[in-house]
FILONU-178611 format. One line per 8 residues: number of its first residue (from 1); for each residue y, x, z of C-alpha. Coordinates in Angstrom, 3 decimals, padded with zeros to 6 digits. Layout:
! FILONU-178611
NUM	Y/X/Z | ...
! end
This chain:
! FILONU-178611
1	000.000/000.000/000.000 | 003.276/001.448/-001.304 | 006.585/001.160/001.334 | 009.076/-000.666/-000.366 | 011.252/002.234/-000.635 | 008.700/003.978/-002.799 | 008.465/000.796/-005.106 | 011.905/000.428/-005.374
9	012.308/003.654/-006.739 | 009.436/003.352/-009.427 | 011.410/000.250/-010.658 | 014.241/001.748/-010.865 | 012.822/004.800/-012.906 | 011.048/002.003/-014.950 | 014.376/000.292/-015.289 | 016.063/003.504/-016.830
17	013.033/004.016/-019.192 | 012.059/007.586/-016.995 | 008.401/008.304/-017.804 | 007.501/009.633/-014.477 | 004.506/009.028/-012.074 | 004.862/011.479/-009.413 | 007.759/010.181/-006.887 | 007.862/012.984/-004.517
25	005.876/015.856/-003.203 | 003.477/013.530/-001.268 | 003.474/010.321/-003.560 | 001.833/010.248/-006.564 | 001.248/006.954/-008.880 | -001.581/005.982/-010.787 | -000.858/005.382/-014.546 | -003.240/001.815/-014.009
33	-000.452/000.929/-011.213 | 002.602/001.862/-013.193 | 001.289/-000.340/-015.861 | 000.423/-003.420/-013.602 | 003.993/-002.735/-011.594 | 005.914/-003.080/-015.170 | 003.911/-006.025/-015.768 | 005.130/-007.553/-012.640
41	008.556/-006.889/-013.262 | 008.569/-008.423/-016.895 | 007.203/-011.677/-015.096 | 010.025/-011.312/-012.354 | 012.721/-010.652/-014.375 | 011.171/-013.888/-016.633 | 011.057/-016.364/-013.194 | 014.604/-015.228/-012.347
49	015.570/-016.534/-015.903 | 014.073/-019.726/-015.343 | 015.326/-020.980/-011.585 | 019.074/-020.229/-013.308 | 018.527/-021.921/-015.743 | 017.215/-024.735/-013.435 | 013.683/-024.822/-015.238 | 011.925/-024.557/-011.596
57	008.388/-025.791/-012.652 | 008.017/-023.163/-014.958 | 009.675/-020.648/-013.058 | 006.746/-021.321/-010.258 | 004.158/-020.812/-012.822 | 005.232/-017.564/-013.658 | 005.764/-016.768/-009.681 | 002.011/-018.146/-009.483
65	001.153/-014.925/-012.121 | 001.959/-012.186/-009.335 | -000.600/-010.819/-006.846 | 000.087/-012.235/-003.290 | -001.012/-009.244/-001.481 | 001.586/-006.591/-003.131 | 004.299/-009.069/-004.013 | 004.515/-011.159/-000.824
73	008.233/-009.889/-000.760 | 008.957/-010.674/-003.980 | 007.873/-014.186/-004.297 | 009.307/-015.218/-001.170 | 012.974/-013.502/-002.559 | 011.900/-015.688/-005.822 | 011.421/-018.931/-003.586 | 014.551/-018.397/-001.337
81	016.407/-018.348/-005.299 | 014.449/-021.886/-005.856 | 015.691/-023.199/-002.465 | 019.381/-021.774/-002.866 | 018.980/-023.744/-006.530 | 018.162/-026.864/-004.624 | 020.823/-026.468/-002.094 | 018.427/-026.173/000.824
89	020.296/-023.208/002.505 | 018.268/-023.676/005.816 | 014.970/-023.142/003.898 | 016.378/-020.441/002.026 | 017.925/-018.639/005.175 | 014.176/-018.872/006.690 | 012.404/-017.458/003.668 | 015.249/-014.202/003.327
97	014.778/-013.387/007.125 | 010.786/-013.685/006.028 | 011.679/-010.877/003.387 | 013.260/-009.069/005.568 | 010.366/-008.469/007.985 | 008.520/-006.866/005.022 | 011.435/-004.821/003.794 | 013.804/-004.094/006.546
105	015.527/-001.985/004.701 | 016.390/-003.983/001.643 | 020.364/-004.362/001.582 | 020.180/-006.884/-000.939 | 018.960/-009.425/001.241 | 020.964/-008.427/004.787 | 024.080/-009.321/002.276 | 022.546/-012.565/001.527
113	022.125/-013.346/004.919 | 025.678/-012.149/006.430 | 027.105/-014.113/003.764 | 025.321/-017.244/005.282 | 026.148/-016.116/009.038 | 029.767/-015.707/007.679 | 029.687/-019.900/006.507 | 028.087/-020.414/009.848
121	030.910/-019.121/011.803 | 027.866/-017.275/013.697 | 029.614/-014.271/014.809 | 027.214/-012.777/016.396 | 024.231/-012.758/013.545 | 026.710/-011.419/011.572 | 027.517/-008.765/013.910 | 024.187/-007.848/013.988
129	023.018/-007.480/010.113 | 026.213/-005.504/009.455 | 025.230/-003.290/012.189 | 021.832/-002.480/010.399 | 023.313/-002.713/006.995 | 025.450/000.279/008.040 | 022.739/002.058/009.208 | 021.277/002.016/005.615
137	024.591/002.303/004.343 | 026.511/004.635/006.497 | 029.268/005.428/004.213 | 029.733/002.202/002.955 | 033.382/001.391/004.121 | 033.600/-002.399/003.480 | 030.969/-002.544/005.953 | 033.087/-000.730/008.266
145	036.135/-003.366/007.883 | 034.089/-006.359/008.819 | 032.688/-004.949/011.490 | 036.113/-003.908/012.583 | 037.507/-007.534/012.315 | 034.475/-009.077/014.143 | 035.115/-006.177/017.030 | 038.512/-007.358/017.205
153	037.737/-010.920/017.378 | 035.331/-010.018/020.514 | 038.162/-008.102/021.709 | 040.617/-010.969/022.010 | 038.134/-013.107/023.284 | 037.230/-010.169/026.300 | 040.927/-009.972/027.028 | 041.186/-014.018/027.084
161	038.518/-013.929/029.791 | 039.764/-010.597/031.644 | 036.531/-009.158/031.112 | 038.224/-005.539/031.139 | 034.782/-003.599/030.986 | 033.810/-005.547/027.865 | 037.375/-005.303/026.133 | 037.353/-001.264/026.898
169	033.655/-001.114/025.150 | 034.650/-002.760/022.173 | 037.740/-000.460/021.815 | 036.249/002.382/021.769 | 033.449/000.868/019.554 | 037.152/-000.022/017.148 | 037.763/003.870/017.329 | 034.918/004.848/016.604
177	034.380/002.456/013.080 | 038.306/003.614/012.231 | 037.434/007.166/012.721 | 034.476/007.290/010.318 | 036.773/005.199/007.922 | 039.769/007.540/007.883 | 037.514/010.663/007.672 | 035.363/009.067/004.444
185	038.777/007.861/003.293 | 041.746/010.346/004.510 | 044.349/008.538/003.069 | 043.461/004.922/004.059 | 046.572/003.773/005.861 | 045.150/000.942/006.842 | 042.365/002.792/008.869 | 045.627/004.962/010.191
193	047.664/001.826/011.079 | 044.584/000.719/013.396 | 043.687/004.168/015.278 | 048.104/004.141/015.366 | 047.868/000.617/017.575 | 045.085/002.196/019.891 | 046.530/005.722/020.598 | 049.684/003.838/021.484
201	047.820/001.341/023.975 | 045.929/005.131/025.253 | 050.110/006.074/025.537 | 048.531/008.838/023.222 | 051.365/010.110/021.932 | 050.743/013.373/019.983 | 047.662/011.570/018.133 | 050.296/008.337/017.647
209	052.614/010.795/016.031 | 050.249/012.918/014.212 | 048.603/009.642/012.338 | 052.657/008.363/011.706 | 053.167/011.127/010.004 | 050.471/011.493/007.773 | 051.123/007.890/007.057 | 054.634/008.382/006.073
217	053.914/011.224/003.786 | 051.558/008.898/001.938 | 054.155/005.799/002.331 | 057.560/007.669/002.448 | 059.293/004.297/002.323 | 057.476/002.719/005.201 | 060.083/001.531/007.033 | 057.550/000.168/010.120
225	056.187/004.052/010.468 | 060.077/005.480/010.137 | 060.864/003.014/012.949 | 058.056/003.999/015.087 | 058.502/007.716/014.780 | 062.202/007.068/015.745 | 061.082/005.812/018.821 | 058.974/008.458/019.654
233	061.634/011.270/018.997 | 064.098/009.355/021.335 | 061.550/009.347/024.090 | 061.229/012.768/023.561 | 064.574/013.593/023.432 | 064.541/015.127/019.968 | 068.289/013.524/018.375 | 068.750/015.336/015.186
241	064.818/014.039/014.170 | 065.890/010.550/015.044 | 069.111/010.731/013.373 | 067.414/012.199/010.348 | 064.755/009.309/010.396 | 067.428/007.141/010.507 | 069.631/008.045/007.758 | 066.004/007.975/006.085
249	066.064/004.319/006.726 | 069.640/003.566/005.592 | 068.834/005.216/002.240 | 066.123/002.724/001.859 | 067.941/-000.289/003.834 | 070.895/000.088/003.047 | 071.666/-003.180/004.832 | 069.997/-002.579/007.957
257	071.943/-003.347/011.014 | 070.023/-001.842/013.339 | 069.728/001.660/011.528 | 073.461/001.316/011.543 | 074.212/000.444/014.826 | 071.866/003.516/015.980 | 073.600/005.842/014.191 | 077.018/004.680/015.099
265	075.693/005.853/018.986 | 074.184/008.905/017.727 | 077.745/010.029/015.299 | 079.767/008.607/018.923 | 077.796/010.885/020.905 | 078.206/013.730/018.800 | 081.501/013.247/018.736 | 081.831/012.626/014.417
273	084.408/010.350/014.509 | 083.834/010.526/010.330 | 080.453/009.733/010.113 | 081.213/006.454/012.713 | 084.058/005.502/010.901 | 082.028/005.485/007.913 | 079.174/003.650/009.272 | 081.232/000.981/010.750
281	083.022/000.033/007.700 | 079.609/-000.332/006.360 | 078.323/-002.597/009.251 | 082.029/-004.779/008.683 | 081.244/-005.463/005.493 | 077.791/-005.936/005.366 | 078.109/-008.667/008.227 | 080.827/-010.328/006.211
289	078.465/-010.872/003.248 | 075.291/-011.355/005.697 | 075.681/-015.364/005.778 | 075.501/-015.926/001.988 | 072.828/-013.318/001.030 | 070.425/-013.853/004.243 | 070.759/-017.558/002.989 | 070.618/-016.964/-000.883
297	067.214/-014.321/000.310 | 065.499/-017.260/002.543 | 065.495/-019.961/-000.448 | 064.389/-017.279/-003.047 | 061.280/-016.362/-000.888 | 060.744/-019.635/000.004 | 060.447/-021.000/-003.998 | 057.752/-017.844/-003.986
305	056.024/-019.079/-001.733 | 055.717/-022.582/-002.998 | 054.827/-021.140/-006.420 | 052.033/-018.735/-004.433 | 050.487/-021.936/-002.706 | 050.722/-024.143/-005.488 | 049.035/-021.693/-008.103 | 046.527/-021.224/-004.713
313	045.689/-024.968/-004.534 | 045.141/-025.524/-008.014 | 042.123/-022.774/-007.577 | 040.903/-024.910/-004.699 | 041.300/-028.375/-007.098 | 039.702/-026.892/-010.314 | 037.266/-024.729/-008.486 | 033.295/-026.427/-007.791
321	032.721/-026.408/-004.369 | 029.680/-023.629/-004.789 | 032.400/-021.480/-005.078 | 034.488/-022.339/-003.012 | 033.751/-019.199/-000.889 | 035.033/-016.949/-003.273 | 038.283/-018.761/-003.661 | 038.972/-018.428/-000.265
329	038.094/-014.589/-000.309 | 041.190/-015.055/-003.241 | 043.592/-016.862/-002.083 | 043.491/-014.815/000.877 | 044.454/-012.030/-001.618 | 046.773/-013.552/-003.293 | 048.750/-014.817/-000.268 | 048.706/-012.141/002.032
337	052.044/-011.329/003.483 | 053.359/-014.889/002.406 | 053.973/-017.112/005.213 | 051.211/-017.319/007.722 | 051.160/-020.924/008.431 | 050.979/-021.670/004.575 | 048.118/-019.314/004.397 | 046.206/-020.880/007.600
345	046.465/-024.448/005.458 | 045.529/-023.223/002.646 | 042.563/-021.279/003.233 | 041.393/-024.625/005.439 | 041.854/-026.778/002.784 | 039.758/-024.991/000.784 | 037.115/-024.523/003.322 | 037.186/-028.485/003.836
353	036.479/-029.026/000.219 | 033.610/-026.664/000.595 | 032.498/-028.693/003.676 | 032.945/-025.517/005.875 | 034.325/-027.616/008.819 | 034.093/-025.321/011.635 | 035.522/-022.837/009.260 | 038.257/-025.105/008.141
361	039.664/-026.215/011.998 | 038.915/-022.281/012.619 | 041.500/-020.883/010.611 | 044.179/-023.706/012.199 | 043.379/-023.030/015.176 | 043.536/-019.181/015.057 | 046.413/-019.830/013.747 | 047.900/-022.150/016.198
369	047.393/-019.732/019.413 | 049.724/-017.065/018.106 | 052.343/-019.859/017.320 | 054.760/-019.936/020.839 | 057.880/-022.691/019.995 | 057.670/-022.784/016.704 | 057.663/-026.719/016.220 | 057.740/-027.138/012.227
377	054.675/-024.720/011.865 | 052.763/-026.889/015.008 | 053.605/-029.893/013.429 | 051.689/-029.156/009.846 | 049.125/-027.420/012.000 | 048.087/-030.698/013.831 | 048.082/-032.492/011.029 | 045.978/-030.289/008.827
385	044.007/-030.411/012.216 | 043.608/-034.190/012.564 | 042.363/-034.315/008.651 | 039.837/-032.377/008.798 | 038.443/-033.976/012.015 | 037.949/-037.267/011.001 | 035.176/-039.143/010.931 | 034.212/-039.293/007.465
393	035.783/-035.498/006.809 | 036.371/-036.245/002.986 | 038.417/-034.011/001.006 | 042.146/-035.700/-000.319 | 043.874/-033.753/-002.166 | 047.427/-036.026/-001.753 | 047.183/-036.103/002.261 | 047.267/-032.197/001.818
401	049.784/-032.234/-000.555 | 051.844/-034.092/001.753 | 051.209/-031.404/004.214 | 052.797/-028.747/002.464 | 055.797/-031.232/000.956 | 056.878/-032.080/004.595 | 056.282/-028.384/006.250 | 058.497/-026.966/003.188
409	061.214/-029.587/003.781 | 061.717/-028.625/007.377 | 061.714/-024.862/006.683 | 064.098/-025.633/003.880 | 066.770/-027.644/006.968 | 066.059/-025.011/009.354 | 067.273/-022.120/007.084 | 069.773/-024.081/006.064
417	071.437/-025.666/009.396 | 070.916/-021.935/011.239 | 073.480/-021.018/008.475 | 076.003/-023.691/009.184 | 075.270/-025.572/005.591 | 074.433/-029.515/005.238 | 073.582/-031.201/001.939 | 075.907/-033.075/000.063
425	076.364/-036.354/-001.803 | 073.964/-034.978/-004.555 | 071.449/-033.797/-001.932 | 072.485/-030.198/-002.341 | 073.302/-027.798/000.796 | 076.322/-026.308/000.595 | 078.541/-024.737/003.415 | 079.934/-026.987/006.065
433	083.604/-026.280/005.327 | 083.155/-026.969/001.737 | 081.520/-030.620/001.974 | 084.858/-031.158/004.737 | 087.166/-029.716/002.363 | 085.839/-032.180/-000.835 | 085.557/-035.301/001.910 | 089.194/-034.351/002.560
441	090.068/-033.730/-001.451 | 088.052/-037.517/-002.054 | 089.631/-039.357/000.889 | 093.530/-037.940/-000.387 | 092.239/-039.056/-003.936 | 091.414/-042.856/-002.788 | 094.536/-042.847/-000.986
! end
């Protein structure tokens, strides 16, 4: 009996058209065996063929050609494809953790089966398979990342019960997964950006500084790094690196208060009465055009973002809900960095239509514990919330719609009013003074 290491090499080499019986130095293969092993795979490749193409009758006959006793594997991996076909996801769930106790080490089907722990929500079986998927893939760095963001989730969940051994275990298990990252990847900055947040919670200063660096020489317009490492020379007293941090900044921001204001201190304290004169006629001005552009900035970004969700929805409307999986994995793409409520709703819509309902009312309410006063974003929340736990849990897309139509509407006021502008006759926001001004113009008009 062959391990299935050994026969997945032979059908590779058969694959590839290598004439070659002799594996390694203590496995050698019998010409009769290559032959009946290239058999098999002709009738494999030939049942495969058949279950996509939903012919499953004749796809068992062929399955009914291969010997039971050296294919046990392989027909159960054939029947799981005939159960996935049907839609029976328990039964095929049952017969991939059956192929898995004859080939533990067959990545193919640990994939299949965190993808089905993923739907599940079931954190923990997930946990586990990409554990001993990384052990057959230890280099594999997408492995890494979801282990990462399960550790993370078990991390939040330690600190929520003050379970401070637990939380300090999974940290360092973090650390270790980021460490491997970064050194298979050197110049992953996302890998940097999570051993950054851990040295700083270790008050690890010179590794915090170190990694910020690197990071900025690979993002030299990263204005979250420049900002860190300008707090770190302040605490350590270094000026002239702060300063020149700072005027790093300004280059790129050339609007940034707070760069500004810093370096007014700094040129005070130095006593260059040039530099501060210069910097404060830059602050006066920029604050007298602030109103106008943060205003004109808001409305641009938000009209982004409506054309970002809408193109997103009409993925989740035209997509079957088979793959509905994959347009979440999209979407989240495509709308990373957008607004986070917007993204919560949309990946949960599209996890409704897919009848992932645990899924669905887990992305709200993930979403809804880092919300603090925030009353517009609570608001859409709740409702997204109290759709998708009805009774009957059906899909609409027009109650969604309505979702997004009334949370844009209020973000829309909000900017507005914070900016001291109300709409107008024609239902257009304009500044305060001006709608007074053409009440006052109308009113001397009638008169």
């Amino acid at each position: 009996m062959y391990s299935y290491e050994v026969k997945s090499e032979v059908e590779k080499r058969i694959k590839s058209g290598v004439r070659l019986k002799k594996i390694n130095e203590d496995t050698t293969i019998s010409l009769s065996t290559l032959k009946k092993w290239k058999k098999e795979i002709v009738i494999r490749k030939r049942a495969k063929n058949l279950i996509f193409e939903g012919k499953i009758e004749e796809a068992r006959i062929e399955i009914g050609k291969l010997s039971p006793e050296s294919n046990k594997s392989v027909i159960l991996s054939l029947e799981s494809l005939i159960a996935r076909r049907e839609g029976n996801k328990e039964k095929e769930k049952e017969l991939l953790e059956l192929v898995l106790k004859y080939e533990p080490k067959n990545a193919i089907v640990i994939s299949s089966l965190i993808n089905m722990a993923r739907e599940k929500n079931d954190i923990e079986k997930e946990k586990e398979l990409l554990e001993r998927q990384l052990e057959l893939e230890p280099k594999d760095t997408i492995i890494m990342s979801s282990l990462i963001r399960i550790t993370r989730e078990e991390e939040n969940k330690a600190r929520e019960e003050e379970n401070e051994e637990k939380e300090k275990e999974l940290l360092e298990r973090e650390k270790e997964l980021l460490e491997r990252q970064l050194e298979l990847e050197p110049n992953d900055t996302i890998a940097m950006s999570g051993l950054i947040v851990l040295a700083r919670e270790e008050n690890d200063t010179e590794k915090e500084k170190r990694l910020l660096t690197r990071q900025l020489e690979l993002e030299p317009e990263n204005v979250k790094t420049i900002s860190s490492l300008v707090k770190i020379a302040r605490k350590e007293g270094k000026i002239e690196k702060a300063k020149e941090l700072l005027e790093k900044r300004l280059k790129i921001e050339p609007d940034n208060i707070i760069a500004i204001e810093s370096l007014i201190k700094i040129a005070e304290n130095q006593g260059d009465i040039k530099r501060k004169k210069e910097l404060k006629e830059m602050l006066d001005s920029i604050k007298e055009n602030q109103t106008e552009k943060y205003f004109s900035t808001m409305i641009t970004r938000k009209n982004k973002q409506i054309n970002v969700v809408n193109q997103a929805r009409d993925l989740i409307i035209r997509s079957n809900t088979k793959d509905m999986l994959y347009v979440i994995s999209t979407i989240k793409k495509s709308i990373e960095g957008e607004d986070a409520t917007l993204q919560a709703l949309v990946q949960a819509e599209a996890a409704l239509k897919a009848k992932l309902y645990k899924q669905a009312e887990g992305y709200l309410r993930a979403h809804k514990k880092i919300l603090k006063d925030d009353e517009i974003a609570l608001k859409a929340i709740n409702k997204a919330l109290s759709i998708i736990q009805l009774k009957n849990k059906l899909y609409d897309t027009l109650k969604w719609k309505s979702i997004y139509d009334e949370y844009e509407k209020a973000r829309e006021k909000e900017i507005c009013e914070s900016k001291g502008k109300r709409k107008d006759k024609n239902n257009e926001y304009i500044q305060e003074e001006t709608i007074n001004n053409k009440e006052i113009q109308l009113d001397e008009e009638g008169r």
